[in-house]
Every structure is written in C-alpha cells, then in structure tokens.
N, C-alpha and C positions, 0 to 999 in steps of 0.2 A: 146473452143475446139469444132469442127463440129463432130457430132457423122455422120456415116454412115445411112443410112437407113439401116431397114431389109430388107435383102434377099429375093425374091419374093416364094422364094418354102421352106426358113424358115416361112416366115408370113403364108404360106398356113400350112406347118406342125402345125402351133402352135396352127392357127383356125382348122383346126381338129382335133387332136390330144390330146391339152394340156389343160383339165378341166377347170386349177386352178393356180394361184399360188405356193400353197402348194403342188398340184403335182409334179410339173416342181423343186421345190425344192429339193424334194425328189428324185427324177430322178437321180438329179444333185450330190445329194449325195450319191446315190450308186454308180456312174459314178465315182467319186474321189475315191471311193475305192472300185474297182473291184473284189480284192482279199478275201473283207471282207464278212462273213454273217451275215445282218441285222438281226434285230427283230424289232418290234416295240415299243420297251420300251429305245432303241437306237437308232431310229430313230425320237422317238417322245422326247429324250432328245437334240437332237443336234437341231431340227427345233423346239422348242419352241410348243409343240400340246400336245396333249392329247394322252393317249395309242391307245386308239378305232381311233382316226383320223388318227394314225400312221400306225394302222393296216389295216385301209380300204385302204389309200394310196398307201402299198404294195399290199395287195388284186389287187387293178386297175393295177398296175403298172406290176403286173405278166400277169392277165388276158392281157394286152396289149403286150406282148411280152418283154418285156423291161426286167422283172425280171425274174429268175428261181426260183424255188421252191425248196432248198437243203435239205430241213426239214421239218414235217410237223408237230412235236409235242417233241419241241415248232416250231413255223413255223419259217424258216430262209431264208430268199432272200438272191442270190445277184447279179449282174448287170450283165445281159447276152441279151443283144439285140438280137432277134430271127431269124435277119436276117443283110446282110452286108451291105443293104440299109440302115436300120433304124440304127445300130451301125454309119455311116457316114452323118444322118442328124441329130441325138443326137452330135454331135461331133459339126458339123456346130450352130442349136442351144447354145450348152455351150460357145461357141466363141462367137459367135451374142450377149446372154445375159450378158457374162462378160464386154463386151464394152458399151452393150446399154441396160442397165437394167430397165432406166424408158419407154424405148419405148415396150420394149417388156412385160413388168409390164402391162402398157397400153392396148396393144393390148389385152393379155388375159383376162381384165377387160371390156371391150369393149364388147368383146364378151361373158361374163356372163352378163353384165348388157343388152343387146339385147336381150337376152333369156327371163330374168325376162321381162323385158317393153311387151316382145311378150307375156308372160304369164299373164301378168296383163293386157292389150289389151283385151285377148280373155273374161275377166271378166267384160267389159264397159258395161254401160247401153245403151243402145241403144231404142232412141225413134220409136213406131212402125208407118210406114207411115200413 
C-alpha cells in the first residue's frame, strides 16, 4: 500500500509547530474529545507518561493556543483551537498522521534530532589556525 506524502503546509506546520511526539499526541487526544476537561493525571494515564510530563504538555498546548484553560485548581484543559485556521490544520494534520504515522513520526524526529546534532556542533573542538 503507497502512503501519500505529507502535505506541504502540514510538513511546514509540524516543523514549526509540533515539539514532540508526545505533544502531537496529546493534541490528538484532546481533539477526540472536545467535550472533555483534561487534567494531567488523565492524560498522562491514556499516553503512557508521567504526571509532570502530562502537565507540561498541557501547559504548551494552552500557551499555543490549542487548549483553553476551564480550571485552574485543579487545572483542567480542553480542546479549543484559538483560531479557525489552526482548528483546520489540526484537522488536516489528525488525517495526514492517521494515514501516515511513521512518516510523520519521522519528520518530527528529524527535526529534534537536527536540533541536538546543532547543539552538539556548537560544542566541537575546533583546532586554532
């Protein structure tokens, strides 16, 4: 079976936009349940993490517009894209990655392991002329 390529302005949202992984996971799982408000002791039970990883996740995932803030003690998310664009490229991404999950796996690994190699570059010894 031919998988499609990614989309040229999903591949761009994902290289800007998307961390991680475990972000885009969790995205993904607010996005299935709109209705719901998260915590992170519910979201770090369905994604397999830890509380605190759960919680930073949403932390991002607010500050990025993606999630709303219904609560803040205890703090409760739940999927509210900030604007009609990004509600319609989250939409395009869940499609893209239910089809093609090891390319788009890829891509965002691609691009954290490019980050590290640039971070570990700027630490080379370098002979002085």
């Amino acid at each position: 079976m031919d998988r499609a390529p990614i989309p040229d302005d999903v591949k761009r949202f994902v290289l800007i936009s998307i961390p991680s992984v475990p972000y885009l996971e969790a995205m993904l799982l607010l996005r299935d349940g709109p209705a719901n408000a998260w915590n992170s002791k519910q979201v770090a039970q369905r994604l397999y993490m830890s509380e605190k990883a759960a919680d930073e996740l949403l932390t991002q995932l607010h500050e990025a517009g993606i999630a709303s803030a219904i609560s803040r003690a205890p703090p409760l998310y739940c999927y509210q894209p900030s604007s009609g664009d990004l509600l319609q490229m989250i939409d395009r991404l869940a499609e893209t990655y239910a089809k093609n999950l090891v390319d788009v796996t890829n891509l965002i690994h691609s691009k954290t392991s490019k980050k590290a190699q640039q971070f570990a570059d700027a630490f080379k010894w370098r002979k002085e002329p």
